[in-house]
Backbone as JSON, one array per atom type, in Angstrom:
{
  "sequence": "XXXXXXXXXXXXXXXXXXXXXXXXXXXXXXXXXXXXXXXXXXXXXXXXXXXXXXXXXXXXXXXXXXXXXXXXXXXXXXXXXXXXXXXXXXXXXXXXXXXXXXXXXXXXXXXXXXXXXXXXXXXXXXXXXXXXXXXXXXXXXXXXXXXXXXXXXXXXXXXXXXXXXXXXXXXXXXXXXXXXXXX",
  "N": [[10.77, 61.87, 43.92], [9.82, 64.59, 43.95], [9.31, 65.73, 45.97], [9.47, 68.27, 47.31], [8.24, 70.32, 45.78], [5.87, 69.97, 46.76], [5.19, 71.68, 48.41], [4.19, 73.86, 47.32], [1.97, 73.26, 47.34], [0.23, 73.44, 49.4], [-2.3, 74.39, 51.52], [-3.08, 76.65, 52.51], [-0.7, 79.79, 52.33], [1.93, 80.94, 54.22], [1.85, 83.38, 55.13], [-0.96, 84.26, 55.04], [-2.07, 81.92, 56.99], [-1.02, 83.27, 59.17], [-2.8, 85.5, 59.27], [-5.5, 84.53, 58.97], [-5.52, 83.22, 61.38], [-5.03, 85.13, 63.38], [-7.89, 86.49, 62.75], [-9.12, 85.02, 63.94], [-8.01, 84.53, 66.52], [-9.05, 87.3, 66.69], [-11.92, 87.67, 67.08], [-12.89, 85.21, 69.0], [-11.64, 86.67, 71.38], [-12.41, 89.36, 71.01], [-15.04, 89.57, 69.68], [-15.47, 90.22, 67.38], [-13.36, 91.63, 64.37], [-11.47, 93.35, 62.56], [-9.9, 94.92, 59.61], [-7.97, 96.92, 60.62], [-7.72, 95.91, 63.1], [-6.72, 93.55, 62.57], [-4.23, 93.89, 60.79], [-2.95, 95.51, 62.87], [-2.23, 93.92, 64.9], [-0.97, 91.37, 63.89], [1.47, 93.38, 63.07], [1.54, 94.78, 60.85], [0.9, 96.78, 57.99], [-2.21, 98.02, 57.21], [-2.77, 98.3, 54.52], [-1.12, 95.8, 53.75], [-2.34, 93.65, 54.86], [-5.16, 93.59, 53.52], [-4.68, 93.25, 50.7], [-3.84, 90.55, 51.1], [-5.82, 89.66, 51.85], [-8.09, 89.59, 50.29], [-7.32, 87.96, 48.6], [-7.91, 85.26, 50.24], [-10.74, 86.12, 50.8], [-11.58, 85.43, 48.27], [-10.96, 82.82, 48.39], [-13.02, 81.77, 49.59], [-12.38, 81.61, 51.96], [-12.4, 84.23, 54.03], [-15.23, 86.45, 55.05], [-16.67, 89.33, 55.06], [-18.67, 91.6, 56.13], [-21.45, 94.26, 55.68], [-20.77, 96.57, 57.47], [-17.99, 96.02, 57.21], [-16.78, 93.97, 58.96], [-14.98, 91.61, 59.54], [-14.85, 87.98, 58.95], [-14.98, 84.38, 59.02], [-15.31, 81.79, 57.15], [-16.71, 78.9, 57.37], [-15.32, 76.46, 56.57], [-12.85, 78.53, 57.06], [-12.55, 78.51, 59.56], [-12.2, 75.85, 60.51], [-9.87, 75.77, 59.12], [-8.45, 77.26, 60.73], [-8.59, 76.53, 63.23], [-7.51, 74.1, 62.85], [-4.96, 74.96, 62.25], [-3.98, 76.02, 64.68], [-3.67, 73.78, 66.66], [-2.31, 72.59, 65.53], [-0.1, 74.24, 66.12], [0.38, 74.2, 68.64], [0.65, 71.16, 69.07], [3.3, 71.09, 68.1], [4.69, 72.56, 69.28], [4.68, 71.34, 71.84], [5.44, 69.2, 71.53], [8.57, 69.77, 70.49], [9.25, 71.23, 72.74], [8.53, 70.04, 75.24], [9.08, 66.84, 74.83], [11.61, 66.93, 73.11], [13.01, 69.18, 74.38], [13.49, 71.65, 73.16], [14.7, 75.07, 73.73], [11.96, 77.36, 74.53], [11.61, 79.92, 73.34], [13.05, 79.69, 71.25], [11.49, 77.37, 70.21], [9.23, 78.26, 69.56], [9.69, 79.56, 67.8], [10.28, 78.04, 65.81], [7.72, 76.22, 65.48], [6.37, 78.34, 64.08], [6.93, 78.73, 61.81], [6.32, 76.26, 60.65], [4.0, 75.41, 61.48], [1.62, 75.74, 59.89], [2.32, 73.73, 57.59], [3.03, 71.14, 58.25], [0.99, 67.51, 57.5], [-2.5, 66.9, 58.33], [-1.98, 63.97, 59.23], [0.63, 63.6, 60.01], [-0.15, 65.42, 61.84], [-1.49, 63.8, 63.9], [0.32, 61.29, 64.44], [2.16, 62.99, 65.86], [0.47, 63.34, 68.06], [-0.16, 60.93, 69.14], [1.87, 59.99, 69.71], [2.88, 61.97, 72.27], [1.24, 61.37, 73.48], [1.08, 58.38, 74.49], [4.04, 59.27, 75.78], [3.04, 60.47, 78.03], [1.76, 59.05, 79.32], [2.09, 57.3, 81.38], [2.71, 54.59, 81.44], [4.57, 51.75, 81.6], [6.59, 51.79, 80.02], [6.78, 53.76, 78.76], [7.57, 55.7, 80.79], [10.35, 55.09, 81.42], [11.44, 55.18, 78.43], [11.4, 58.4, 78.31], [13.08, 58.26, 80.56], [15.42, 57.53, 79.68], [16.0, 58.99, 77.45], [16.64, 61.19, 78.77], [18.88, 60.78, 79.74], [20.93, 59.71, 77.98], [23.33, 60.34, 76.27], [24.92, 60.95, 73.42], [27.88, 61.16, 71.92], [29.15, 62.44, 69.09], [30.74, 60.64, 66.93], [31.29, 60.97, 63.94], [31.41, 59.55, 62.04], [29.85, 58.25, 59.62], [29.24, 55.5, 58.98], [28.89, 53.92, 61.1], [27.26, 55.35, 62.65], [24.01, 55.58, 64.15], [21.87, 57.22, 63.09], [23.04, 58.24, 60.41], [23.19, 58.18, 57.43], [25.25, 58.38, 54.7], [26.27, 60.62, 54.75], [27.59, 62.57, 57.81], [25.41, 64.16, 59.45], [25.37, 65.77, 62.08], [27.34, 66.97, 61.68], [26.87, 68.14, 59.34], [24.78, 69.66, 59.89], [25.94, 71.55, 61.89], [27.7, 73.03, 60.05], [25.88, 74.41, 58.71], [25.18, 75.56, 60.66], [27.48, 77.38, 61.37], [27.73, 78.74, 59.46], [25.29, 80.07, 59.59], [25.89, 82.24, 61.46], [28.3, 83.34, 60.78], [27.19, 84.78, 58.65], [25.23, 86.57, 60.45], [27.24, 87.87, 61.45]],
  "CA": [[11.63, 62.78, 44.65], [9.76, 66.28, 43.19], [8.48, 65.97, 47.33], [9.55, 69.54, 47.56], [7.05, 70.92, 44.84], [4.61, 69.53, 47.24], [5.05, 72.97, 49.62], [3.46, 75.08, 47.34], [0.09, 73.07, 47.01], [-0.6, 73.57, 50.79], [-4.03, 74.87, 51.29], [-2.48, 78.02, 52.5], [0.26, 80.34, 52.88], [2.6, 81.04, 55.73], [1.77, 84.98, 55.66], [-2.39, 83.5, 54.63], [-2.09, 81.2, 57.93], [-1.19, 84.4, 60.14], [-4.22, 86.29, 58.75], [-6.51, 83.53, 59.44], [-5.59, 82.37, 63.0], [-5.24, 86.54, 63.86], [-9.38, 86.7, 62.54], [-10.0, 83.89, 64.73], [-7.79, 84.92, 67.24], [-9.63, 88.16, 67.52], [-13.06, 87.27, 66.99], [-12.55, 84.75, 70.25], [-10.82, 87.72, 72.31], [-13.37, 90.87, 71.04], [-15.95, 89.34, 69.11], [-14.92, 90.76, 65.94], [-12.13, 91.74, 63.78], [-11.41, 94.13, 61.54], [-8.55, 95.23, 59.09], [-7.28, 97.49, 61.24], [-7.04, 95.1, 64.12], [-5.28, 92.4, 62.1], [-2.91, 94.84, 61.12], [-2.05, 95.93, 64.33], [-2.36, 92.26, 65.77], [0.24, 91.19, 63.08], [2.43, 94.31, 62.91], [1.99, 95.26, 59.13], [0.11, 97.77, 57.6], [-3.59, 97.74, 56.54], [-2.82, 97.51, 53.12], [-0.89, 94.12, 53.16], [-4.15, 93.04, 55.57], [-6.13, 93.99, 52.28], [-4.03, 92.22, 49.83], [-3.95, 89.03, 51.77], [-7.86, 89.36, 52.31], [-8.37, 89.95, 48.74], [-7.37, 86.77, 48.32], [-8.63, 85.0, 51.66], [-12.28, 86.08, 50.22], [-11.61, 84.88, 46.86], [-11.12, 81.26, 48.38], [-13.92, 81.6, 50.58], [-12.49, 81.0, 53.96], [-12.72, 85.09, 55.07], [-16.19, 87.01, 55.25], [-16.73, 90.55, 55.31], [-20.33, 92.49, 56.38], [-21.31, 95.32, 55.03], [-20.1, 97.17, 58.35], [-16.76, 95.44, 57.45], [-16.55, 93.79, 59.92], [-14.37, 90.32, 59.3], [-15.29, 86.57, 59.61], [-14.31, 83.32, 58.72], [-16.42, 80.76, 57.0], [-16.7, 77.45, 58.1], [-13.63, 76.16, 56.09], [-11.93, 79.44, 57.17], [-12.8, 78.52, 60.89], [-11.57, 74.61, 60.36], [-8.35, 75.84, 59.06], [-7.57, 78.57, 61.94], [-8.58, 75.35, 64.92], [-6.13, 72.94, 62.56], [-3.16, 75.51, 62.99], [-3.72, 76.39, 66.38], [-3.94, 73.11, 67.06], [-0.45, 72.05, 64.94], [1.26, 74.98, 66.95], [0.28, 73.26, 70.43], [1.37, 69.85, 69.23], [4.15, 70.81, 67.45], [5.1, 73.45, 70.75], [4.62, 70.21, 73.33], [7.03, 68.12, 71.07], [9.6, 70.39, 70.59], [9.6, 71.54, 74.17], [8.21, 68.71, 76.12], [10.04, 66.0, 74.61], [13.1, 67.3, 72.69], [14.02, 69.8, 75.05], [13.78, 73.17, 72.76], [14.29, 76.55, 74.64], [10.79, 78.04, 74.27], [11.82, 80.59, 72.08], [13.62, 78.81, 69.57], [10.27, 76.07, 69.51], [8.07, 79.04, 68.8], [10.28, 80.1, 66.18], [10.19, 76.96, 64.78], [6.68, 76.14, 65.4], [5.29, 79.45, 63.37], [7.64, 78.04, 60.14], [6.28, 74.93, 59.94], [2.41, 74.88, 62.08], [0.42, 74.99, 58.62], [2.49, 73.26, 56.55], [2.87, 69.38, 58.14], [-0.17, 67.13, 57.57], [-2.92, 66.32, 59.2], [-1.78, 62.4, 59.05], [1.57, 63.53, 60.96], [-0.17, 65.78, 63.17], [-2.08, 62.87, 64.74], [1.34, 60.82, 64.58], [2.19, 63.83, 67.09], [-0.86, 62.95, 69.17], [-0.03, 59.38, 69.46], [3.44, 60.35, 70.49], [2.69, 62.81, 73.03], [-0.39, 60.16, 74.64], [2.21, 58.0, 74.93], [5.04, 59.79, 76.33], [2.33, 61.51, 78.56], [0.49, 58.11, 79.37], [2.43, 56.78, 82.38], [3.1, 53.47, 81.27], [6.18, 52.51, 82.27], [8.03, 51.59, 78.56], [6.85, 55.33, 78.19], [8.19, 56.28, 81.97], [11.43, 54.22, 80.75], [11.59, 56.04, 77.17], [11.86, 59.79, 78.89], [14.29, 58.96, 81.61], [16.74, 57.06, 79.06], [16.04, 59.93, 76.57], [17.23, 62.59, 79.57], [19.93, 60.19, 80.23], [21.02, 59.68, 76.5], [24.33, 61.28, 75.51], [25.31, 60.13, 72.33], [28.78, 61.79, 71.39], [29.15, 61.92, 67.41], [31.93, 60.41, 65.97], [31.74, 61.98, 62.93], [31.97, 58.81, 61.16], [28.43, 58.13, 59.06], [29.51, 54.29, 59.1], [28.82, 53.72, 62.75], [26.06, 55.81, 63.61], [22.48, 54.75, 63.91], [21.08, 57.92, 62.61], [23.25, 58.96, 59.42], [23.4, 57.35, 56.39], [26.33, 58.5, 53.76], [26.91, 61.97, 55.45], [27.69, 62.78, 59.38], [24.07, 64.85, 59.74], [25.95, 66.24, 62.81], [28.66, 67.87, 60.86], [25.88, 68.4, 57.98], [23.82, 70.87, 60.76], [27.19, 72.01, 62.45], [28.23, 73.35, 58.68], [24.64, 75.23, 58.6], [25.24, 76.74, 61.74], [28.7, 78.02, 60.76], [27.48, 79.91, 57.8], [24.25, 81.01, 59.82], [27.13, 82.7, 62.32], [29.38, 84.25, 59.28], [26.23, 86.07, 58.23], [25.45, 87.36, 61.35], [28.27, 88.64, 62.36]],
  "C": [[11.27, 64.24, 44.41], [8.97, 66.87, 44.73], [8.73, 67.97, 47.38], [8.66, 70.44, 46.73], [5.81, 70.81, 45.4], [4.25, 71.36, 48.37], [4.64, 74.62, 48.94], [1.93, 74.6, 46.97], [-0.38, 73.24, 48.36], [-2.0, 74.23, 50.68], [-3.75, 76.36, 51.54], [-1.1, 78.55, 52.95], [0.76, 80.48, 53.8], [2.03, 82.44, 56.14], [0.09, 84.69, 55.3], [-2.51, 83.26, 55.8], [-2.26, 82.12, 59.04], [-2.39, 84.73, 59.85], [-5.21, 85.26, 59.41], [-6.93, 83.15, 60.94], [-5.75, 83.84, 63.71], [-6.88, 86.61, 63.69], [-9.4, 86.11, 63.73], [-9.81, 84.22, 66.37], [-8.89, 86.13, 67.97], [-11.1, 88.69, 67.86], [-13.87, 86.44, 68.68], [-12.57, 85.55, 71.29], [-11.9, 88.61, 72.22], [-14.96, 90.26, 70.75], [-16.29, 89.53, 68.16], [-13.47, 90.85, 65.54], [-12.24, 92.59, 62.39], [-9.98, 94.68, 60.75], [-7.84, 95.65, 59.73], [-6.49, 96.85, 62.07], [-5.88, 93.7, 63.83], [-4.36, 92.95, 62.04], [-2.12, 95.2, 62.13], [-1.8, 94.42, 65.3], [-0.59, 91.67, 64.68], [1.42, 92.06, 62.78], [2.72, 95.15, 61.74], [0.86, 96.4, 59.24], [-1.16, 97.21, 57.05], [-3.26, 97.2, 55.34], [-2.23, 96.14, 52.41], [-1.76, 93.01, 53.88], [-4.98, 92.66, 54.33], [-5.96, 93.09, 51.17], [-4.3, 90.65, 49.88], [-5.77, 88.6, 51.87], [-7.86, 89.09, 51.51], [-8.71, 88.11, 48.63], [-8.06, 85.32, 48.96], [-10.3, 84.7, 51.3], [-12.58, 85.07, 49.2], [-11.75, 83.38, 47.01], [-11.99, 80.67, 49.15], [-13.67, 81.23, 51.83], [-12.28, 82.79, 54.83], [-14.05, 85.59, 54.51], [-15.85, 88.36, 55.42], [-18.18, 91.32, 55.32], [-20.11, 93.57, 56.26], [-21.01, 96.73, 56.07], [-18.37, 97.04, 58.48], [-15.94, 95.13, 58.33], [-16.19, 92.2, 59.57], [-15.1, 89.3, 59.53], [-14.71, 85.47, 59.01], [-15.47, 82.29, 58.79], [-15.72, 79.74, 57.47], [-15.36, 76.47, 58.2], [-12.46, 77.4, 56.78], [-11.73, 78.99, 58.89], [-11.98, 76.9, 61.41], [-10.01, 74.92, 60.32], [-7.68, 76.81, 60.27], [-7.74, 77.53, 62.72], [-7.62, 74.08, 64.09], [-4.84, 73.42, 62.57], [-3.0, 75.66, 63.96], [-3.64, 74.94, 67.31], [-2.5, 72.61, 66.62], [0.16, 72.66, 65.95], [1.61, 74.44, 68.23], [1.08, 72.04, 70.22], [3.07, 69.87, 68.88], [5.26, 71.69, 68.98], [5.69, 72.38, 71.56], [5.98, 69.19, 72.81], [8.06, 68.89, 71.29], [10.44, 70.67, 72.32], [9.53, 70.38, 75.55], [8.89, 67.86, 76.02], [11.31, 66.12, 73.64], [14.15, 68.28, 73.39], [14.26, 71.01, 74.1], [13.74, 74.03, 73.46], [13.11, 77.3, 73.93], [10.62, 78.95, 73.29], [11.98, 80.4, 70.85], [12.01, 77.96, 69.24], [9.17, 77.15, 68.9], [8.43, 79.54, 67.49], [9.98, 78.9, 65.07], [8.95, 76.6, 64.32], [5.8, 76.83, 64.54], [5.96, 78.75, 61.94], [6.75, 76.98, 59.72], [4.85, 74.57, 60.33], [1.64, 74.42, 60.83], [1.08, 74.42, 57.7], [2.53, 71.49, 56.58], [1.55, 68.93, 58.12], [-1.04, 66.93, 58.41], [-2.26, 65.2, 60.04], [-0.46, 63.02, 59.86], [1.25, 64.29, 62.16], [-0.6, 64.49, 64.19], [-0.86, 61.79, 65.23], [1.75, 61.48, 65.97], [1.57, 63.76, 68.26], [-0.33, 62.15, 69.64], [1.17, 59.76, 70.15], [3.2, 60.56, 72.18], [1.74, 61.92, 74.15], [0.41, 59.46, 75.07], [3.3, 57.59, 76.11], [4.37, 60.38, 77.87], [1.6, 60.32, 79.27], [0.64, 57.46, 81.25], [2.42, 55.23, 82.6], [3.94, 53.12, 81.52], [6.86, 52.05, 80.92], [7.67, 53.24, 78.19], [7.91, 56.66, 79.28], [9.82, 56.17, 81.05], [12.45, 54.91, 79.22], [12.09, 57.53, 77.7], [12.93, 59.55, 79.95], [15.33, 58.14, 80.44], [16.53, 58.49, 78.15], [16.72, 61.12, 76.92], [18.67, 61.92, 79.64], [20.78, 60.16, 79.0], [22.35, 60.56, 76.29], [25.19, 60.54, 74.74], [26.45, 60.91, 71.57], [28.75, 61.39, 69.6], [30.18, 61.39, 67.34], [32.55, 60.87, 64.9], [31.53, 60.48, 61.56], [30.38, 57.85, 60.7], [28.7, 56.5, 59.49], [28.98, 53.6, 60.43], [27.85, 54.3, 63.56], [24.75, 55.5, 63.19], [21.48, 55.53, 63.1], [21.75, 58.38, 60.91], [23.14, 57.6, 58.27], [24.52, 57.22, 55.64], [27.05, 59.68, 54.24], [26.87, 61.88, 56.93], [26.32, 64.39, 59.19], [24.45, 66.23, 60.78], [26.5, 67.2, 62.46], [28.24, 68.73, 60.04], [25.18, 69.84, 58.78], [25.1, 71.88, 61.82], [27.93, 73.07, 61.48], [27.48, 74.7, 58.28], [25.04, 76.27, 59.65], [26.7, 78.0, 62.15], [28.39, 78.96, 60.11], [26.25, 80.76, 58.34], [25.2, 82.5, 60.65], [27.62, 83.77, 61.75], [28.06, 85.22, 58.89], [25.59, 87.21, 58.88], [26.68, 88.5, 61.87], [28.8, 89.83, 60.91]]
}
């Protein structure tokens, strides 16, 4: 159960992950990349560009020529096409088949792109092929899924998804207190 200790061995950071997919991003787009432009691509200042490099270098997935002019080794180049590649799948689920408002899935999507596994992104794949396939237990699956309104009860005992707590009530509780802080 120490699963949660597992989210700081990721291969990289959440504010790491930006940096990375921004190189790649603007490498793609210009044909380079340079501190400056991450910075301004990401919204921060050079010097937390610098910081983040620092380190970036140190693990060998950014490059820098003696024009300082950015890059991304091989591994650095793997890991920027395996997030950009989470954000899409994880985008198409959210929005495609759960029905997130676009906004909210991107919000969600940047939290969480580099941190699920490979092994569930491909889970995601399979899904999505699927759902996407035109089979008809897949046709069948999306129109009961639109059709689907499953009032809570409230009462863990009886529902298919909770266990000991109402989950419902449990994320209803969250969104109370997100509310109260806002306001």
């Amino acid at each position: 159960m120490d699963f949660w200790k597992a989210f700081d061995q990721n291969p990289i950071t959440h504010s790491a992950a930006h940096h990375v997919v921004a190189i790649a991003d603007l490498i793609d787009e210009f044909g380079y990349a340079r501190v400056s432009d991450v910075a301004r691509l990401l919204k921060i200042t050079r010097g937390s560009v610098s910081v983040t490099l620092k380190n970036l270098k140190q693990r060998g997935l950014v490059t820098e020529d003696e024009r300082r002019f950015l890059g991304l080794s091989d591994e650095g180049r793997r890991l920027a096409e395996g997030i950009r590649a989470k954000k899409r799948l994880l985008n198409r689920l959210f929005v495609d088949v759960l029905g997130v408002d676009e906004e909210q899935a991107a919000i969600d999507t940047c939290k969480i792109e580099h941190l699920i596994s490979t092994d569930t992104a491909k889970r995601v794949i399979l899904l999505l092929r699927f759902l996407r396939s035109g089979v008809p237990e897949a046709r069948g699956f999306r129109t009961a899924l639109a059709r689907f309104d499953a009032v809570c009860t409230g009462d863990p005992a009886t529902c298919p998804c909770c266990d000991d707590v109402c989950l419902a009530e449990a994320l209803a509780a969250i969104e109370d207190a997100e509310q109260e802080s806002d306001d």
